[in-house]
Structure formats: structure tokens, C-alpha cells
C-alpha positions as CSV (number, residue, x, y, z in Angstrom):
1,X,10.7,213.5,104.7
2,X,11.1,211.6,101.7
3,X,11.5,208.0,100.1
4,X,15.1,207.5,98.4
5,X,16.2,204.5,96.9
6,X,18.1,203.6,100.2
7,X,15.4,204.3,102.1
8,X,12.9,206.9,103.9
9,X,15.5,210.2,104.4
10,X,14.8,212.6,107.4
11,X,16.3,216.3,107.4
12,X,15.6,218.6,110.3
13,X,16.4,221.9,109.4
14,X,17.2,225.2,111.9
15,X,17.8,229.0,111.3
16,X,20.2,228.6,114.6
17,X,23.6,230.1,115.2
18,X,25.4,226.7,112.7
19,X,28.5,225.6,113.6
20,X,31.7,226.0,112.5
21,X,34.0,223.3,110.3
22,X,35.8,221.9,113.1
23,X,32.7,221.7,115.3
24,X,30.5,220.0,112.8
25,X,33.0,217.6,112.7
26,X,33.1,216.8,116.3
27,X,29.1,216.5,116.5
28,X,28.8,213.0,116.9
29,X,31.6,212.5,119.7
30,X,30.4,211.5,123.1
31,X,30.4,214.3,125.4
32,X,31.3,216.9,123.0
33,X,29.1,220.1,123.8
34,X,29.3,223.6,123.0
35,X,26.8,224.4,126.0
36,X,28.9,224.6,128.4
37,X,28.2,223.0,131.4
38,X,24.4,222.9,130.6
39,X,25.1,220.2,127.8
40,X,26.2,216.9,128.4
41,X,27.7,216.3,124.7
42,X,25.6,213.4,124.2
43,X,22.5,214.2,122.8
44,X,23.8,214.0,119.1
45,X,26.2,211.0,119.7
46,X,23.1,208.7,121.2
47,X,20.8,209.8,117.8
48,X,24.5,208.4,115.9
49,X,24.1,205.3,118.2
50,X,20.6,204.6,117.0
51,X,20.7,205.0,113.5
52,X,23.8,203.2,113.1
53,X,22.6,200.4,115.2
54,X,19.3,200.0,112.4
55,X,21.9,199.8,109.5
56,X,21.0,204.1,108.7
57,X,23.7,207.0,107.7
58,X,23.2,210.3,109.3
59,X,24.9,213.8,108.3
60,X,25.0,217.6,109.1
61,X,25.6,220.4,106.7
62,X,26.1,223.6,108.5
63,X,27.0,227.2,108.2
64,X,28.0,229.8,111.1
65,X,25.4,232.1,111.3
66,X,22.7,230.2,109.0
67,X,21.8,227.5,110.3
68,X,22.3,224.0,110.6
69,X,20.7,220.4,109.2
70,X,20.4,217.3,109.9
71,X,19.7,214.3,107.7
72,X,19.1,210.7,108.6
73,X,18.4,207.7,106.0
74,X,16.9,204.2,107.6
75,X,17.1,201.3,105.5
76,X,13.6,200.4,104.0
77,X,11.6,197.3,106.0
78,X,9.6,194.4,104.5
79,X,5.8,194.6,105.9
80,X,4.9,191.6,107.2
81,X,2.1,190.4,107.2
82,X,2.0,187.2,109.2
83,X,0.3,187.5,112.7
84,X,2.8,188.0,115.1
85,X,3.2,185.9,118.7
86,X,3.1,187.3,121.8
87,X,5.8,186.7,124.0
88,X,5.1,186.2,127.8
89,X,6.8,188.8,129.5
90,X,7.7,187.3,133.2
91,X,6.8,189.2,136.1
92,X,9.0,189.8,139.5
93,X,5.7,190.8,141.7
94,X,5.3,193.8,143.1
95,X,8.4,196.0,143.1
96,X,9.7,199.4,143.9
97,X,11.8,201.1,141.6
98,X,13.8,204.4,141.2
99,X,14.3,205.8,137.7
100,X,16.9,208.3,137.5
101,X,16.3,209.9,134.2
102,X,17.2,213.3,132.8
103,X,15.2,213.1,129.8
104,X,11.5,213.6,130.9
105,X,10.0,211.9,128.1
106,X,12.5,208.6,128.5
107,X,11.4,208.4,132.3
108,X,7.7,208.9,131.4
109,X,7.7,206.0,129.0
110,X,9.9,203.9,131.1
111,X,7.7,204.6,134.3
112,X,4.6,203.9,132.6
113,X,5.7,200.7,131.1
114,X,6.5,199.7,134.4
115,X,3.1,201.0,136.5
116,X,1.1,198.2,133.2
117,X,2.9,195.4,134.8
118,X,2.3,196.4,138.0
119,X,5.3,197.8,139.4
120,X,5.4,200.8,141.6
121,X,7.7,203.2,140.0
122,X,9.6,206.8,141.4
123,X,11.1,209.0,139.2
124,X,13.5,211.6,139.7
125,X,15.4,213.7,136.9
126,X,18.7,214.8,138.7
127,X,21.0,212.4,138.9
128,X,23.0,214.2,142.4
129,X,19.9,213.8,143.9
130,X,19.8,209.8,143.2
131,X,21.4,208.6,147.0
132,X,18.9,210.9,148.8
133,X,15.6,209.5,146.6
134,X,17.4,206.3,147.6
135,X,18.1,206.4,151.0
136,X,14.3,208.2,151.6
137,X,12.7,205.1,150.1
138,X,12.7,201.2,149.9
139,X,13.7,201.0,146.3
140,X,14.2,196.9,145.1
141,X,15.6,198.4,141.7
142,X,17.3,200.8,140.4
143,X,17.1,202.0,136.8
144,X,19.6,204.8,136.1
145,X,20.5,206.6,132.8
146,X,24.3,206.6,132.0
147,X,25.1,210.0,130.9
148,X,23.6,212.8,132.8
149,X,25.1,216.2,134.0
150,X,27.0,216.5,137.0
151,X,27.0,212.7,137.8
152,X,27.5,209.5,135.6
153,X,25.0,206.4,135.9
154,X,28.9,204.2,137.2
155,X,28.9,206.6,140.0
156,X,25.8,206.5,140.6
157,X,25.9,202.5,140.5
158,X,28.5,202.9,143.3
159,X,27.3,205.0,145.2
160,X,24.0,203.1,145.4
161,X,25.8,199.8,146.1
162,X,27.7,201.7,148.9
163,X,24.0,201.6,150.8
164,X,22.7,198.7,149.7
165,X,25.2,195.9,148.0
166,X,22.2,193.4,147.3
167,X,20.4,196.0,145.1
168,X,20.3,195.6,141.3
169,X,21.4,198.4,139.3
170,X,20.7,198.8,135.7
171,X,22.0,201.1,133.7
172,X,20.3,202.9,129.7
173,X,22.5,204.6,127.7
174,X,22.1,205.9,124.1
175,X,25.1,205.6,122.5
176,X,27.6,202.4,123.4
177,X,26.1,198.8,123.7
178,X,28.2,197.6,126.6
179,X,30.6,198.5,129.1
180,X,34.4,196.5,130.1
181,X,33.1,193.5,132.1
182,X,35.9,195.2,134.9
183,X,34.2,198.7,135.0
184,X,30.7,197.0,135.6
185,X,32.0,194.9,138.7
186,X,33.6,197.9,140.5
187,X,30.9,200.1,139.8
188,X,28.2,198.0,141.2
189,X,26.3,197.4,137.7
190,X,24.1,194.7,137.4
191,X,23.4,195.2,133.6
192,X,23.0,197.7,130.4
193,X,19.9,198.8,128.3
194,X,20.5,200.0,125.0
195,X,17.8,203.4,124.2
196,X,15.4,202.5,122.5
197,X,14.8,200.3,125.0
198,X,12.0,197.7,123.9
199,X,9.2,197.0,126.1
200,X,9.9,193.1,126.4
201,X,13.5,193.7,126.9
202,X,12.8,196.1,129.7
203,X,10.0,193.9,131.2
204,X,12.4,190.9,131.4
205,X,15.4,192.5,132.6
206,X,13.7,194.1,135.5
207,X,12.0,190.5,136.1
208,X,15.8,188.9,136.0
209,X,16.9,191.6,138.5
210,X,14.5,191.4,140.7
211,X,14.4,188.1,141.1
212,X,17.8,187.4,141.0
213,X,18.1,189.4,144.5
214,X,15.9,186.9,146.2
């Protein structure tokens, strides 16, 4: 890490297999992978998402058989140092909700934020699995990520809507802030979460959800 004069600069730095020309140049594109059908080609393109969404530049300098690195520059912040006001998060009572998460450490955060406002939450990390966890519980929410392997968060949407029409489904994805107002409708979505989901934003969706169903 360092401080530049655009701001701090983070490079991660491997001693991997690198990547070739043409596949450096592909590294940011949603569901590029060279894994295979392990990967779901969006790991890179939702760390793009981020740092482009705080006004940051990312790059990659690699070399087949060297290695590979990854730098990222945020623009710098002003501290300040007025006290800041709480805002009231609202609250939809208790609740039930499936998480269908790929990422362990996404679903962990997410869950706990939920179990401090006392929600009762149920993860689950593979996405096929999502319409039995469903079906096997009495789930008033649904909160799905979008991109996951084997199974998108739309068909999962569907396929939860399928069962249960009045049950709000909302979607987190890394990489694209929204989704064509058509594609949401036929899908089943109720609304998108942009990762790093905030906890106030998560909080307050949730509360609109839920209580939107009753």
C-alpha cells in the first residue's frame, strides 16, 4: 500500500501461473473465467464494479508463467469531523429469511446484520438447492445473490415466485447497479442491492419488503 497524489494505491501481487495478453484483457468482463466450470467469471468484474462506483482506477500487469498484479487507486476522503446522526432504521417485526449466498463471508455479514435487528435468518450457499431450503421452510424473504454457479439469482427469483407469488425477492450483485425494468417483472424480482451493501440500506429494504407483503 501506499499514498499517491490521486490517492491511497493498493497492489496485490502473486507468483501464479499470469495470464496471457488477450486474457488480461478480458479480466474485468462479467462471466469471463478461465476455471472452467468452477469459476463464475465474476469475481474480478464485481471488484471493477466497486472501485469504479467510488470514483477509483484499477489495473493488472501480468506475465505467463510469473505471475500476476493487481493495483487499485481510491480517490482520497476528507475526515470529518462533525458528529454524525443516526438514522432510524425501520423494522418489519419478526421475519424469516433465506440468504442464498455463494460467498461465505457475504452471507455471514449479511446474516448477522439481520439476527442485530432481530430477524431470524437461514443461509444456504448453493444456489440449486434454493427451492428445496424454500419449500422446507416458511421463509417471508428472500435475499439471493445474482451471479452464482450453476443457477442465476433471475432464475432463482422465478422459481421462488412459482411457489409463492406474494414473496419478496431481493436480489445483491457486485457488478451492475440495476437490471431492465422488463427482466425484473418476469423474473419475479422485487428489488437490487448493490455489494457493498450498507447496513441501513439493507435494513430498510428488507423493512420495505416485508412490509409491503402485508
Amino acid at each position: 500500500t501506499e499514498d499517491t497524489n490521486g490517492g491511497p494505491r493498493v497492489s496485490i501481487k502473486d507468483t501464479g501461473t499470469g495470464m496471457s495478453p488477450e486474457t488480461s484483457a478480458r479480466a474485468f468482463e462479467p462471466f469471463f473465467s478461465t476455471k472452467g466450470e468452477q469459476g463464475t467469471g465474476m469475481g474480478l468484474s464485481m471488484v471493477f464494479g466497486i472501485i469504479k462506483r467510488y470514483g477509483g482506477s484499477i489495473g493488472i500487469e501480468s506475465e505467463a508463467g510469473v505471475g500476476t498484479e493487481i493495483s487499485f487507486t481510491l480517490p482520497p476522503s476528507n475526515i470529518v469531523d462533525e458528529k454524525r446522526t443516526e438514522t432510524a432504521i425501520p423494522s418489519a417485526g419478526p421475519a424469516n429469511i433465506l440468504i442464498i449466498e455463494d460467498e461465505p463471508d457475504m452471507a455471514r455479514v449479511i446474516s448477522d446484520l439481520l439476527s442485530e435487528e432481530g430477524y431470524s435468518p437461514h443461509v444456504i450457499h448453493n444456489g440449486l438447492e434454493a427451492t428445496q431450503a424454500f419449500e422446507a421452510g416458511r421463509h417471508d424473504l428472500v435475499i439471493s445473490d445474482l451471479a452464482m454457479p450453476g443457477i442465476s439469482g433471475s432464475e432463482i427469483a422465478r422459481r421462488i415466485k412459482e411457489i409463492s407469488p406474494s414473496t419478496p425477492v431481493l436480489l445483491l450483485t457486485g457488478w451492475q447497479a440495476g437490471m431492465p425494468p422488463e427482466e425484473m417483472v418476469q423474473s419475479g424480482i422485487d428489488g437490487i442491492m448493490v455489494k457493498p451493501v450498507r447496513k441501513t440500506e439493507l435494513l430498510t429494504r428488507v423493512a420495505q419488503a416485508l412490509t409491503a407483503r402485508k
